[in-house]
Backbone as ProteinMPNN parsed JSONL, in Angstrom:
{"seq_chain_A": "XXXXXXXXXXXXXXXXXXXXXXXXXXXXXXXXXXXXXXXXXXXXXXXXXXXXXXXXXXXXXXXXXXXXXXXXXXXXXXXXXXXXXXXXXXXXXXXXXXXXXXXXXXXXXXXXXXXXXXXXXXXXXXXXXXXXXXXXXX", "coords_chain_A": {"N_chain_A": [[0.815, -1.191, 0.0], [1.888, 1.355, 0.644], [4.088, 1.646, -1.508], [1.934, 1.881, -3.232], [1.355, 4.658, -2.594], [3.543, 6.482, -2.604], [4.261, 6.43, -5.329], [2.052, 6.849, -6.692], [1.602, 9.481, -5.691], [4.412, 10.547, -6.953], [3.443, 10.819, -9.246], [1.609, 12.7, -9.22], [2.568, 14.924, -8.198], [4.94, 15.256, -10.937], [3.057, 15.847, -12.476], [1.26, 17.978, -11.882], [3.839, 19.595, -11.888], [4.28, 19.832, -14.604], [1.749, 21.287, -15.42], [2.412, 23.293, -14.4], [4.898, 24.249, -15.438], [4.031, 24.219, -18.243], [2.09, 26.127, -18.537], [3.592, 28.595, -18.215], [4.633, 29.438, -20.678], [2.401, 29.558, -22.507], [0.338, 30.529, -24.772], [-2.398, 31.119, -24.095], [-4.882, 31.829, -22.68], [-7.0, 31.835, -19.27], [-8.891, 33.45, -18.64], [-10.448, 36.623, -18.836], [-8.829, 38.615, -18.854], [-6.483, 40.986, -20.53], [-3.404, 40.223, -21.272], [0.176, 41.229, -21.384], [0.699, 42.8, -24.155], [-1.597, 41.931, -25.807], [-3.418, 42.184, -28.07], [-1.956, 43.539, -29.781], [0.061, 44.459, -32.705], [-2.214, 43.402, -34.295], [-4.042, 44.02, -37.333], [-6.142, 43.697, -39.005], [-8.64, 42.566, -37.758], [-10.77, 43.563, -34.777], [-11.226, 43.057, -31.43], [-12.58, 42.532, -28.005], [-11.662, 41.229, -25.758], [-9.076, 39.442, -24.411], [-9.98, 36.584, -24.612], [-11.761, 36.366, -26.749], [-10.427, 37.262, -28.896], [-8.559, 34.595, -28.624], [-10.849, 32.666, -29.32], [-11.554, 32.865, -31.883], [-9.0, 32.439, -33.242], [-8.614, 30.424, -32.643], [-10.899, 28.808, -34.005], [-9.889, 29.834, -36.547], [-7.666, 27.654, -37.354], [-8.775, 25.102, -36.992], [-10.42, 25.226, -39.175], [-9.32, 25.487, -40.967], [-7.203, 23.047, -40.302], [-4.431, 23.277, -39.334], [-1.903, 24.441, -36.989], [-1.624, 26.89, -34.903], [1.457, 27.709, -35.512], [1.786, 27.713, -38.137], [0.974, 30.262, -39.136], [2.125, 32.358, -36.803], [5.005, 33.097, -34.715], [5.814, 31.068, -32.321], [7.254, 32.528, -30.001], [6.996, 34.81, -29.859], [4.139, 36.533, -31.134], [3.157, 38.443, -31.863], [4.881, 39.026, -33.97], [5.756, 40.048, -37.748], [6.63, 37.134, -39.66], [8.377, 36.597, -42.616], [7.969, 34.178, -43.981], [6.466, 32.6, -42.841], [2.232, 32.469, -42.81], [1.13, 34.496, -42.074], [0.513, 36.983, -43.634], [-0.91, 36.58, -45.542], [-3.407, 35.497, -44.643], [-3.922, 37.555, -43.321], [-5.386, 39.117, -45.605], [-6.99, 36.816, -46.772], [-8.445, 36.967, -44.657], [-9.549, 39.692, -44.723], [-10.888, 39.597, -47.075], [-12.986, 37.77, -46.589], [-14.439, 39.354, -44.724], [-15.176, 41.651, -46.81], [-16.976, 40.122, -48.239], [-18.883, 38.777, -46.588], [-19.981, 41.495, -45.905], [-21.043, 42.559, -48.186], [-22.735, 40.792, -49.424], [-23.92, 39.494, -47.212], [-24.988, 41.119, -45.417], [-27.043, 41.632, -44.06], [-28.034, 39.065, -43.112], [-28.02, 36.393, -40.609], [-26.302, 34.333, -41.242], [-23.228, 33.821, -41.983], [-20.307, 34.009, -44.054], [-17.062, 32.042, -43.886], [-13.923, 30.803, -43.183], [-13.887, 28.187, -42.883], [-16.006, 27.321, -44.838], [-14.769, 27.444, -47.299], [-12.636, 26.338, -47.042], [-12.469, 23.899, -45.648], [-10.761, 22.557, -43.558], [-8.525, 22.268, -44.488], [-5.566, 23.673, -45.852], [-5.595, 24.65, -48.383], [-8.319, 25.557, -50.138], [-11.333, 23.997, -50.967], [-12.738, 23.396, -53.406], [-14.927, 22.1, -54.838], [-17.782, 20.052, -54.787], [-17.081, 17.548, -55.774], [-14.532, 17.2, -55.779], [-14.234, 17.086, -52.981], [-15.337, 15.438, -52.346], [-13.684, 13.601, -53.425], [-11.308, 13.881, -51.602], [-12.328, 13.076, -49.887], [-12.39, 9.934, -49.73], [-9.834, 9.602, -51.038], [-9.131, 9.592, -48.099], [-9.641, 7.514, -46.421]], "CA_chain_A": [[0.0, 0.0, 0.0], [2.992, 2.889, 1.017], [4.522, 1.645, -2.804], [0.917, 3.025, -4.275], [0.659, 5.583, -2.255], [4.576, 6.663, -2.785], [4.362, 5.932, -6.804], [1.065, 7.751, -7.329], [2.15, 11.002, -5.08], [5.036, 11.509, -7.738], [3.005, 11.055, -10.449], [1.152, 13.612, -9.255], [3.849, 16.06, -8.462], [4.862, 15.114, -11.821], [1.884, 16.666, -13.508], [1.535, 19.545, -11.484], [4.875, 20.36, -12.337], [3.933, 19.794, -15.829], [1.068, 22.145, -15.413], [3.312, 25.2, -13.868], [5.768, 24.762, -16.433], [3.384, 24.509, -19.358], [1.157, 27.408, -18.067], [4.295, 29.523, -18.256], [4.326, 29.326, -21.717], [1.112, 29.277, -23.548], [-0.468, 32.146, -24.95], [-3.624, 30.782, -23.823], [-5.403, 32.448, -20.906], [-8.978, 31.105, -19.064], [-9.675, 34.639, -18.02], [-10.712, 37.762, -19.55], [-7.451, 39.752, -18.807], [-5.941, 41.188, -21.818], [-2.039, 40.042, -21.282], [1.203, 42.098, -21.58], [1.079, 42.707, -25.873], [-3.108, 41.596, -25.884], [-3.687, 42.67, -29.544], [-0.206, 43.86, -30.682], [-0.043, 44.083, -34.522], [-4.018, 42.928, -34.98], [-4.582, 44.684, -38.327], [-7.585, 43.132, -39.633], [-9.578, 42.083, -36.753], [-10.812, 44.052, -33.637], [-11.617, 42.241, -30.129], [-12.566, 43.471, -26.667], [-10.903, 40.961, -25.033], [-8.004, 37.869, -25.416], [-10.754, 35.263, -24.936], [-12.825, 36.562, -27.723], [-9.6, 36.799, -29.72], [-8.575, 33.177, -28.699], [-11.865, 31.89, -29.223], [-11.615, 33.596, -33.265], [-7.969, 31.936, -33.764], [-9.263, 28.456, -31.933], [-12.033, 28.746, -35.591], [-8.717, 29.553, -37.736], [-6.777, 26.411, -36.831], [-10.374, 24.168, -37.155], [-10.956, 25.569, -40.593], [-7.582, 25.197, -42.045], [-6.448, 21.853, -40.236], [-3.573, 23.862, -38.723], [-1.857, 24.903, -34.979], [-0.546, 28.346, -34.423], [2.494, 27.649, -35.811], [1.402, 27.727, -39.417], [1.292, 32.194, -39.276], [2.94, 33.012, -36.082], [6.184, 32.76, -34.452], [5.271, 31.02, -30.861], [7.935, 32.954, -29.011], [6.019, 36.454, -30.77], [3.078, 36.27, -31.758], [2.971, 39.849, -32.54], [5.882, 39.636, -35.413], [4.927, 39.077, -38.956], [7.646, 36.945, -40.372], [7.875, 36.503, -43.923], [7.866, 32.785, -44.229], [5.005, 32.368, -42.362], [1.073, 32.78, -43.44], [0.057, 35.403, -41.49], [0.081, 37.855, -44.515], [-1.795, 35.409, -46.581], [-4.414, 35.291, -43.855], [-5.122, 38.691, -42.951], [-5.717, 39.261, -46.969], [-8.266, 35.929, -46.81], [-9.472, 37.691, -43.476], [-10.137, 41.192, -45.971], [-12.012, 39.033, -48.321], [-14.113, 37.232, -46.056], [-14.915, 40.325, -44.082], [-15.387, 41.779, -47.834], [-18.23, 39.081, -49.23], [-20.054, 39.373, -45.905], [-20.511, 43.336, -45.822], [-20.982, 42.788, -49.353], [-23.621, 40.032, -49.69], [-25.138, 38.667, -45.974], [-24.876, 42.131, -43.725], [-28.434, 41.524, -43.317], [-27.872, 38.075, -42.601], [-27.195, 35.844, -39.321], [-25.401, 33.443, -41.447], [-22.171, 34.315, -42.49], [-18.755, 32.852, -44.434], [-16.215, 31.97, -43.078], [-12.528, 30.106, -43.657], [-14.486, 26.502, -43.481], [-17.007, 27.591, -46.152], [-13.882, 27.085, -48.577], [-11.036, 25.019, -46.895], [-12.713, 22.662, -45.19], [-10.037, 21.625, -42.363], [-7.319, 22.096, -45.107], [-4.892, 24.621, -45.826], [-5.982, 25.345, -49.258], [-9.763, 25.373, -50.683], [-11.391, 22.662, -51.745], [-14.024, 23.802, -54.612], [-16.285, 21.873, -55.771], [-18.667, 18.904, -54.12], [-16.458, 16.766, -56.395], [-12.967, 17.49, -55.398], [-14.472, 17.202, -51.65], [-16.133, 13.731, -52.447], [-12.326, 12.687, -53.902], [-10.608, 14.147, -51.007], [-13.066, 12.198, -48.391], [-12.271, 9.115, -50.216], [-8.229, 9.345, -50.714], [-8.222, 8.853, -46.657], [-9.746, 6.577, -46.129]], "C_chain_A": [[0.859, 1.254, 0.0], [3.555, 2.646, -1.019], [3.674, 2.377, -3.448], [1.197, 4.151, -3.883], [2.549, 6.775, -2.665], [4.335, 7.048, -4.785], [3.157, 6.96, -7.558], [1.421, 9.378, -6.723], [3.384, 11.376, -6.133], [4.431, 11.572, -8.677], [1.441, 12.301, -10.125], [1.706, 15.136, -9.31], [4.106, 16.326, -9.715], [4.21, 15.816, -12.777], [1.606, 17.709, -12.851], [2.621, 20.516, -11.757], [4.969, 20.555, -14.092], [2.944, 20.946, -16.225], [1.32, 23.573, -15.264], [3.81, 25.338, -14.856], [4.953, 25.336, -18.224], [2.685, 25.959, -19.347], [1.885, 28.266, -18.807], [4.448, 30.127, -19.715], [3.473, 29.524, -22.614], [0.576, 30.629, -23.572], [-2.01, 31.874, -24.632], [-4.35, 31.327, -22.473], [-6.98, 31.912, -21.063], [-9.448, 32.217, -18.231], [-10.065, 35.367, -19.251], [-9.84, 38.735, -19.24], [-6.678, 40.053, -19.889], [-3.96, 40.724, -20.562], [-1.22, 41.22, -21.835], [1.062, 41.695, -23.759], [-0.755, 42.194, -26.284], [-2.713, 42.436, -27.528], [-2.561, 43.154, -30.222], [-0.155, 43.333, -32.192], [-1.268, 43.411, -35.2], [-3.932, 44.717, -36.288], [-6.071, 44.902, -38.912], [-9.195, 42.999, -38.165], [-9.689, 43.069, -35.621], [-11.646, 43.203, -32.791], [-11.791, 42.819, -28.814], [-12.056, 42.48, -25.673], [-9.794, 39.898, -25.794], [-8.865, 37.057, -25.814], [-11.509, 35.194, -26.296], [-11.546, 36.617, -29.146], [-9.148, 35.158, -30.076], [-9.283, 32.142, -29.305], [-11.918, 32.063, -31.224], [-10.474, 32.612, -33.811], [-8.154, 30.482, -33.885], [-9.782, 28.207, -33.71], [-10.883, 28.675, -36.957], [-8.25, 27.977, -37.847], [-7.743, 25.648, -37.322], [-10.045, 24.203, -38.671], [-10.055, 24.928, -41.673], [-6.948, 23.909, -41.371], [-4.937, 22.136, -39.885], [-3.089, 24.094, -36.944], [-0.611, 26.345, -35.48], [0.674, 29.158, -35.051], [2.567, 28.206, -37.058], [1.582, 29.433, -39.492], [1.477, 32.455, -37.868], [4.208, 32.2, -35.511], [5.698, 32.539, -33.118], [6.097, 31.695, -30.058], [7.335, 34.26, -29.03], [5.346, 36.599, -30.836], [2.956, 37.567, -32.717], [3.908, 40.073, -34.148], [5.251, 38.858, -36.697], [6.354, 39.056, -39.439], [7.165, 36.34, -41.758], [7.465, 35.044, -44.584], [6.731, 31.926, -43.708], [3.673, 32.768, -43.116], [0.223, 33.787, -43.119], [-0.125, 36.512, -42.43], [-0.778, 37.571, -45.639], [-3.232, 35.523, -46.075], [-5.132, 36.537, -43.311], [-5.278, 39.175, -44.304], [-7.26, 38.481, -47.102], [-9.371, 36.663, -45.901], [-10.17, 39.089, -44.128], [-11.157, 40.45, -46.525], [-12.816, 38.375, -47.814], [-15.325, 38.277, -45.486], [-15.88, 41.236, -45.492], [-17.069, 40.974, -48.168], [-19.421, 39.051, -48.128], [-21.125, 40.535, -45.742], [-21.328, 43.179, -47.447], [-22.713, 42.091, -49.693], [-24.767, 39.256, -48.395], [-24.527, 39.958, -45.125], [-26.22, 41.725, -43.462], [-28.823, 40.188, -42.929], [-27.214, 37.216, -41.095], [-25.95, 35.082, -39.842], [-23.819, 34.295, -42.172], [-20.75, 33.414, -43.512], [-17.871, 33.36, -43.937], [-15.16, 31.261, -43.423], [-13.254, 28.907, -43.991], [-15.119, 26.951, -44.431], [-16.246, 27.014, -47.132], [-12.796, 26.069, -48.348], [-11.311, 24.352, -46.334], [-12.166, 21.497, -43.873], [-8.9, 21.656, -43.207], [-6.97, 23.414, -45.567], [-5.578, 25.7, -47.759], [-7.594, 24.91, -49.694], [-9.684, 24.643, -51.383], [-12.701, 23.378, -52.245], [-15.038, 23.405, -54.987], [-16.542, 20.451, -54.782], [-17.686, 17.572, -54.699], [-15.046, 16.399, -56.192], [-13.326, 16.986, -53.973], [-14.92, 15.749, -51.051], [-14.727, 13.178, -52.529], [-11.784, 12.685, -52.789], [-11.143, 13.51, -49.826], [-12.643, 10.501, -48.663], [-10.997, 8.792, -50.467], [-8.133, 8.901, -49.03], [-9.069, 8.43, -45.787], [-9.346, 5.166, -45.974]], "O_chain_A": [[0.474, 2.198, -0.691], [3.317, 3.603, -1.756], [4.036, 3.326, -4.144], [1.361, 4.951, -4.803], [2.334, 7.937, -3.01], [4.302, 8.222, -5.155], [3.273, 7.613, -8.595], [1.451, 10.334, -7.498], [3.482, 12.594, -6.278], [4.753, 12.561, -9.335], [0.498, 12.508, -10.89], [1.461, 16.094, -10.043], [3.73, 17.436, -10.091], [4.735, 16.321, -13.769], [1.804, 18.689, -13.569], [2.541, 21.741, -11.85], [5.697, 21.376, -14.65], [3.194, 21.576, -17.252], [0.791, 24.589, -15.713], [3.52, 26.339, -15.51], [5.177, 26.28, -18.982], [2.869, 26.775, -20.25], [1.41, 28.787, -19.817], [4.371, 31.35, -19.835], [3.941, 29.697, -23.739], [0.429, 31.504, -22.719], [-2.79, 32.698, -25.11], [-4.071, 30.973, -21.328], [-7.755, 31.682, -21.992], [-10.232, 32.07, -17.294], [-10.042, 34.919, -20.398], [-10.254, 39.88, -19.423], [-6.041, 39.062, -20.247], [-3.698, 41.013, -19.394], [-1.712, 42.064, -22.584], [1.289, 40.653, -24.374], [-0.896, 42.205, -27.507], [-1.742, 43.145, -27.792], [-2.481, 43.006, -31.442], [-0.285, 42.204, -32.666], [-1.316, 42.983, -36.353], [-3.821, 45.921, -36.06], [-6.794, 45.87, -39.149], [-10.355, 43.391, -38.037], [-8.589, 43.561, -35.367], [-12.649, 42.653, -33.247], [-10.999, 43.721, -28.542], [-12.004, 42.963, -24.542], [-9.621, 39.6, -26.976], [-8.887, 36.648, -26.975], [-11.812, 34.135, -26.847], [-11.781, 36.073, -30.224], [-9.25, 34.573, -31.154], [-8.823, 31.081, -29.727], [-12.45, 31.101, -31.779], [-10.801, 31.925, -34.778], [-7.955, 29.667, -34.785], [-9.119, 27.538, -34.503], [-10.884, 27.925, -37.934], [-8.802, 27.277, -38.696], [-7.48, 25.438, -38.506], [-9.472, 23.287, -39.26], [-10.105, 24.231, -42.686], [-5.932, 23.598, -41.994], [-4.156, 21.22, -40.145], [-3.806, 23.933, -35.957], [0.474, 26.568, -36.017], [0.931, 30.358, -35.153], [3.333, 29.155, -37.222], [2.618, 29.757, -40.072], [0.465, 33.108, -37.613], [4.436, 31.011, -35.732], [5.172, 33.497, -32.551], [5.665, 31.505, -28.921], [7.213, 34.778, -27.92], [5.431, 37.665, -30.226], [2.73, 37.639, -33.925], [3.729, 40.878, -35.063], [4.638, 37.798, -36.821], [7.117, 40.003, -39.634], [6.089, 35.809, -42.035], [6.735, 34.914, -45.566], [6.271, 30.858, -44.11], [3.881, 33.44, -44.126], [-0.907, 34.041, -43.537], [-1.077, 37.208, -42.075], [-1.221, 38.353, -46.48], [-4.17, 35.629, -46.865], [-6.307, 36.678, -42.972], [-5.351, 40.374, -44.036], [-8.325, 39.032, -47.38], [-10.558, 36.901, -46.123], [-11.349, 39.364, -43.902], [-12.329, 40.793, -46.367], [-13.75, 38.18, -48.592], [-16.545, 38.201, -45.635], [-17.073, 41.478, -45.314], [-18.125, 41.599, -48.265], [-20.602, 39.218, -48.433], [-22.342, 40.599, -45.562], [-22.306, 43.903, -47.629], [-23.659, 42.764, -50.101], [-25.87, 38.724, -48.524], [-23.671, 39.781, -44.259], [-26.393, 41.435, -42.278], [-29.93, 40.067, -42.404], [-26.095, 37.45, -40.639], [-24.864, 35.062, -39.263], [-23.779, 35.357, -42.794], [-20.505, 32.211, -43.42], [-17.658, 34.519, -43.582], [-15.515, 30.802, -44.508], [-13.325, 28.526, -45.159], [-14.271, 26.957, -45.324], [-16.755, 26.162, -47.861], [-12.252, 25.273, -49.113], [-10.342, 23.623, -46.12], [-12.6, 20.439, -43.417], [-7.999, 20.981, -42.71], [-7.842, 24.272, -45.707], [-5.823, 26.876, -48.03], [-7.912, 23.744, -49.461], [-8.806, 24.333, -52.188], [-13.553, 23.847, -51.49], [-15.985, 24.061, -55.419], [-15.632, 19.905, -54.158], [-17.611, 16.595, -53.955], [-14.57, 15.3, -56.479], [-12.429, 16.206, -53.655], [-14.893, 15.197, -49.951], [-14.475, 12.271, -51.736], [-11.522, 11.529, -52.454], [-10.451, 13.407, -48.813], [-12.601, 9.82, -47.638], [-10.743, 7.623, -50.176], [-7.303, 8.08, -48.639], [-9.251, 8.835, -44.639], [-10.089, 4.374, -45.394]]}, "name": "protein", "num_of_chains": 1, "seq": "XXXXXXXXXXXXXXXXXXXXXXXXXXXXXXXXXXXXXXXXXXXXXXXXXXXXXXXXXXXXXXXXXXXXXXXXXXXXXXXXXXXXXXXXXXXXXXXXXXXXXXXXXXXXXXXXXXXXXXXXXXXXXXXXXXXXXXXXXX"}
């Protein structure tokens, strides 16, 4: 019984210390406190808090079959480096924002990144391409 009780107490330590260290790290917050740099270099988009930002980027990632990584630099977030997608994306983000104002302001429904990419980085077009691409992975 002292072996469990020994064996499970570090593996708890263990993950608590896993939890501090990770914390330290993550641009992720479970409040509503804007953070040191909260919106820094937002062009396209305006937010009244992080969460509501978070909760916007969370929908990027989904859409496109992506993490974070894909248009920002995780040590930065704020820098736009050139090799990255984030100039790609606040362009798509213009043109989405674009076709809404344009065609559903008087609408609830809206488009959005999935509408066209589906969980993948580039748009998938047609019912046909989407049928092939369900069917390669399988």
């Amino acid at each position: 019984m002292k072996r469990f009780n020994l064996i499970s107490g570090m593996v708890l330590l263990v993950a608590a210390g896993l939890v501090v260290i990770g914390s330290q790290n993550t641009p992720w917050s479970q409040d509503n406190t804007a953070l040191k740099g909260f919106g820094k270099n937002l062009q396209v988009l305006q937010f009244n808090n992080l969460i509501e930002l978070q909760t916007y980027m969370k929908g990027l990632t989904e859409a496109l079959g992506v993490d974070c990584k894909y248009c920002h630099d995780l040590t930065a977030f704020e820098k736009d480096i050139e090799d990255l997608h984030k100039d790609e994306a606040r362009a798509m983000m213009k043109m989405t924002q674009h076709i809404n104002e344009q065609f559903f302001k008087e609408s609830e429904k809206q488009v959005n990144c999935f509408v066209c990419h589906r969980g993948r980085t580039e748009p998938v077009f047609s019912l046909k391409e989407w049928k092939q691409i369900q069917e390669s992975e399988k």
